[in-house]
C-alpha positions as CSV (number, residue, x, y, z in Angstrom):
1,X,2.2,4.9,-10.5
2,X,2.4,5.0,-6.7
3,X,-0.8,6.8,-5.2
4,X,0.9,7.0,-1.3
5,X,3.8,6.6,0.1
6,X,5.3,6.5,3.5
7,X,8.9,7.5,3.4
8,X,11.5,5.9,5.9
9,X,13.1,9.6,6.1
10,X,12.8,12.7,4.7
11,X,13.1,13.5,1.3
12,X,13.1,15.9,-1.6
13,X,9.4,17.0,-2.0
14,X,10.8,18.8,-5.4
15,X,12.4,15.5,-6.5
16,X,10.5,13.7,-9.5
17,X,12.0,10.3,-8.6
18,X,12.5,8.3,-5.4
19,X,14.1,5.2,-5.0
20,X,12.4,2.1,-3.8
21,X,14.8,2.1,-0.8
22,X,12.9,5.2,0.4
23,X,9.8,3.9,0.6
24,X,8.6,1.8,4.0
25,X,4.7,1.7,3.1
26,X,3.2,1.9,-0.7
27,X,-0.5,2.5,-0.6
28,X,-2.5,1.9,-3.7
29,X,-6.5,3.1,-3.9
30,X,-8.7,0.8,-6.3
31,X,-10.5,2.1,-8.8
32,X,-12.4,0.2,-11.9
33,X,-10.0,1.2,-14.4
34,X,-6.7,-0.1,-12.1
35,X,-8.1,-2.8,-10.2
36,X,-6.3,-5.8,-12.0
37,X,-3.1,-3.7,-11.7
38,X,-4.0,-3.0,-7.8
39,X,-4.3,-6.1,-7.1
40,X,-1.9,-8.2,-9.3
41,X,0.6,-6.6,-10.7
42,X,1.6,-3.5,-8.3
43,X,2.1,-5.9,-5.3
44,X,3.9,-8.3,-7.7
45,X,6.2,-4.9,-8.3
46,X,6.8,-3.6,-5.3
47,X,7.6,-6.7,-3.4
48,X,10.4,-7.4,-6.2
49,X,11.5,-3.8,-4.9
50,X,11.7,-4.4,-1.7
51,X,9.2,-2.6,0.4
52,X,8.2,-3.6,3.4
53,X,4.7,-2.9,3.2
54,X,2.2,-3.0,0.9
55,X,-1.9,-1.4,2.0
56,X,-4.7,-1.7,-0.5
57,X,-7.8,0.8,0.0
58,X,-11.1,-0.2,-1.7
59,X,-14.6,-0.3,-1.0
60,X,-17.0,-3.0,-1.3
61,X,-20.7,-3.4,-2.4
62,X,-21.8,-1.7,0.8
63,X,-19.2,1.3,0.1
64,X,-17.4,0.5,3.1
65,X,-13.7,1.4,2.4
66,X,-11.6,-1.5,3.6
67,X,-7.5,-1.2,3.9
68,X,-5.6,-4.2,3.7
69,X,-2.3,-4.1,5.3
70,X,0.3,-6.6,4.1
71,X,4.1,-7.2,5.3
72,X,6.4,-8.4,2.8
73,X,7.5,-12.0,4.1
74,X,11.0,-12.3,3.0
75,X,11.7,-15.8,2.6
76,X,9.4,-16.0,-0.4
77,X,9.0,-12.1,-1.9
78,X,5.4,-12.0,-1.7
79,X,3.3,-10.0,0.5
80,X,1.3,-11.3,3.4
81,X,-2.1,-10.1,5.0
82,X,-1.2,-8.8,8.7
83,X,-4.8,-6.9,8.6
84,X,-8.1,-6.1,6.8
85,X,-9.4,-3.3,8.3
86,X,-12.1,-0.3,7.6
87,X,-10.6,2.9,7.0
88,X,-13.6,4.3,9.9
89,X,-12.3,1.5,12.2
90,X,-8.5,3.0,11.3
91,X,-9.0,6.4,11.9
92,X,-10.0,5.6,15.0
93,X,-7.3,3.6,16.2
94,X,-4.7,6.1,15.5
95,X,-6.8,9.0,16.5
96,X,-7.6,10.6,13.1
């Protein structure tokens, strides 16, 4: 299951389903009990479906939470790091 998205218009907040069409950016937060899913098989999935973008929020031994931003590359279906950012160094390049 999805734990973000970012939606390319607006949509049915009562709806149960969404298609993969709908979604520009799927965000997935590691935990211990999903990380081989995070970081295998859930980018595997969602390339084959088409989005665009794919982030992936953990935090390392320091417990700084990093977000790394990939672009699906098209020629291949596989996702490509663009960025590997903090989420402190994010919020403060957009403001939040």
């Amino acid at each position: 299951m999805l734990d973000v998205a970012v939606f390319r218009r607006e949509i049915d907040l009562y709806s149960a389903y969404f298609e993969p069409t709908d979604i520009e950016v799927a965000v997935e937060v590691v935990w211990p009990s999903s990380r081989d899913d995070d970081y295998v098989d859930k980018p595997k999935l969602y390339a084959q479906l088409g989005i665009p973008e794919f982030w992936r929020v953990d935090q390392d031994a320091n417990e700084v939470i990093h977000v790394c931003r990939h672009r699906l590359d098209e020629a291949d279906g596989s996702y490509l790091l663009y960025d590997d950012t903090t989420l402190d160094a994010l919020e403060t390049e957009t403001g939040r």
